[in-house]
C-alpha positions in Angstrom: 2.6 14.8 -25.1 3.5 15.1 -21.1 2.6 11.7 -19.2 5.0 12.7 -16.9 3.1 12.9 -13.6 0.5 9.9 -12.9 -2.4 10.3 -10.6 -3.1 6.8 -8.3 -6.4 5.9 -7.9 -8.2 3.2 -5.5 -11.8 3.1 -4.5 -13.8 3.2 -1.5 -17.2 2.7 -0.1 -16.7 4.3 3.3 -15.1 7.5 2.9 -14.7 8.6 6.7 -13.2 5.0 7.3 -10.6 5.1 4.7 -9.6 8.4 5.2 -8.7 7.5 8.9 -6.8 4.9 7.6 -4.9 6.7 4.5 -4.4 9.9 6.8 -3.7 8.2 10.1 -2.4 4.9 9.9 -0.4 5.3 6.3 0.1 9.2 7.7 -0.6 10.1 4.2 -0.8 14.0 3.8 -4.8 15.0 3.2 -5.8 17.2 0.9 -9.2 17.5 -0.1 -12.8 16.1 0.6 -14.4 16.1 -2.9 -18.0 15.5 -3.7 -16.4 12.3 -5.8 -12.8 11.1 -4.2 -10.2 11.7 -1.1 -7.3 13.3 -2.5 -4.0 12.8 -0.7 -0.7 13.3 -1.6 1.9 10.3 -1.7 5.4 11.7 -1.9 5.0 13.9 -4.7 1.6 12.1 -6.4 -1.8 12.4 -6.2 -4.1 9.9 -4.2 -7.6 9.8 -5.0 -9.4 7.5 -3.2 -12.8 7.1 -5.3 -15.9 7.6 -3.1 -18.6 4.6 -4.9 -21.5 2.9 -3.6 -20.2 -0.3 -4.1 -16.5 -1.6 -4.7 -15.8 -4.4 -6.2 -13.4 -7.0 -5.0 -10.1 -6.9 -7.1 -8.1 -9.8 -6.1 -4.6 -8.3 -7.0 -2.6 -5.5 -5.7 -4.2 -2.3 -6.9 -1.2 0.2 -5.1 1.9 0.1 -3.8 5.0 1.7 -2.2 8.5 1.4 -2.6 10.3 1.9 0.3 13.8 2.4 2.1 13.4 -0.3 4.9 11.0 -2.4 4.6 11.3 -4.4 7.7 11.1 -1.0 9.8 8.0 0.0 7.8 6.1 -3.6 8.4 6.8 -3.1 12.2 5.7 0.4 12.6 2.5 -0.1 10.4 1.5 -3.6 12.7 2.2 -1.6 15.7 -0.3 1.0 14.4 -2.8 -2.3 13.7 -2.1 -3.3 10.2 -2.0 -6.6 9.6 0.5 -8.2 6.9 -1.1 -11.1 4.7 0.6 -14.2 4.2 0.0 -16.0 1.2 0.3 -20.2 1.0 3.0 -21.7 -1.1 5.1 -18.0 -0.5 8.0 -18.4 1.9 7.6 -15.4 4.2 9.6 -14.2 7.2 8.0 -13.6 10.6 7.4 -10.1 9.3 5.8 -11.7 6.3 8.6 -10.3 4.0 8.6 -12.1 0.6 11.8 -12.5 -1.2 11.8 -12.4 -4.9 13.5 -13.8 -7.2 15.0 -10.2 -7.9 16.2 -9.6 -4.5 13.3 -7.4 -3.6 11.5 -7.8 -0.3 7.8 -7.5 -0.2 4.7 -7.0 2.2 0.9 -6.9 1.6 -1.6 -5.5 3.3 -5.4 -4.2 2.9 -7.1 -1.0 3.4 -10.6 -0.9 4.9 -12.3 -1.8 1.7 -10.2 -4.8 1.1 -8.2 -3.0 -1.5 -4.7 -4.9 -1.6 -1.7 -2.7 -1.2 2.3 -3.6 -1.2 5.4 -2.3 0.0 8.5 -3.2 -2.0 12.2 -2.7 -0.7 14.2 -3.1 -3.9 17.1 -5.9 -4.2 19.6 -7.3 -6.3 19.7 -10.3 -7.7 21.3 -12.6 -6.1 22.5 -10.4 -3.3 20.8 -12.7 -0.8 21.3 -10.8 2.2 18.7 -11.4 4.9 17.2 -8.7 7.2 
């Protein structure tokens, strides 16, 4: 058995809407219009944004990145019009980084259908460095 190579999947109820923002804001690389999903490519995985009539509110983080810099990724994607979430009781920086108790810095954000998506900047624990 090969499980090697996952597919991501999220949903959508406005296609043209959520392709602007997977293609254009995230700069995700497009690949197909399908009678059914989006497909993009995310590094070297498949995207498939579901095309449904109705999506369902999921209130947890359904996708996620890990990235290099966090900090420089959270400013260029506000600058593009994303706007971070900050969560009560969660001490988050002005750029609404998290800290956990890992080390790991973390953002959320929403797509146009309220889908909740992360970035993650991997840490050590205990290294405690600030950004």
């Amino acid at each position: 058995m090969d499980l090697t190579t996952p597919i991501l999947f999220a949903a959508t109820a406005d296609a043209d809407r959520s392709r602007h923002f997977y293609e254009k804001i995230l700069r995700l690389e497009f690949i197909a219009d399908e009678p059914y999903a989006l497909v993009f490519r995310s590094g070297d995985t498949q995207l498939r944004i579901q095309k449904v009539y109705r999506k369902p509110g999921i209130p947890h983080t359904v996708l996620g990145w890990a990235v290099a810099d966090i900090r420089k990724t959270v400013r260029e994607l506000a600058a593009a019009g994303v706007e971070f979430i900050r969560y009560p009781g969660l001490e988050q920086d002005p750029d609404a980084l998290w800290r956990s108790p890992s080390g790991a810095q973390v953002a959320w954000f929403r797509d146009p259908d309220e889908n909740t998506l992360s970035l993650t900047e991997q840490g050590t624990y205990g290294a405690g460095k600030s950004g």
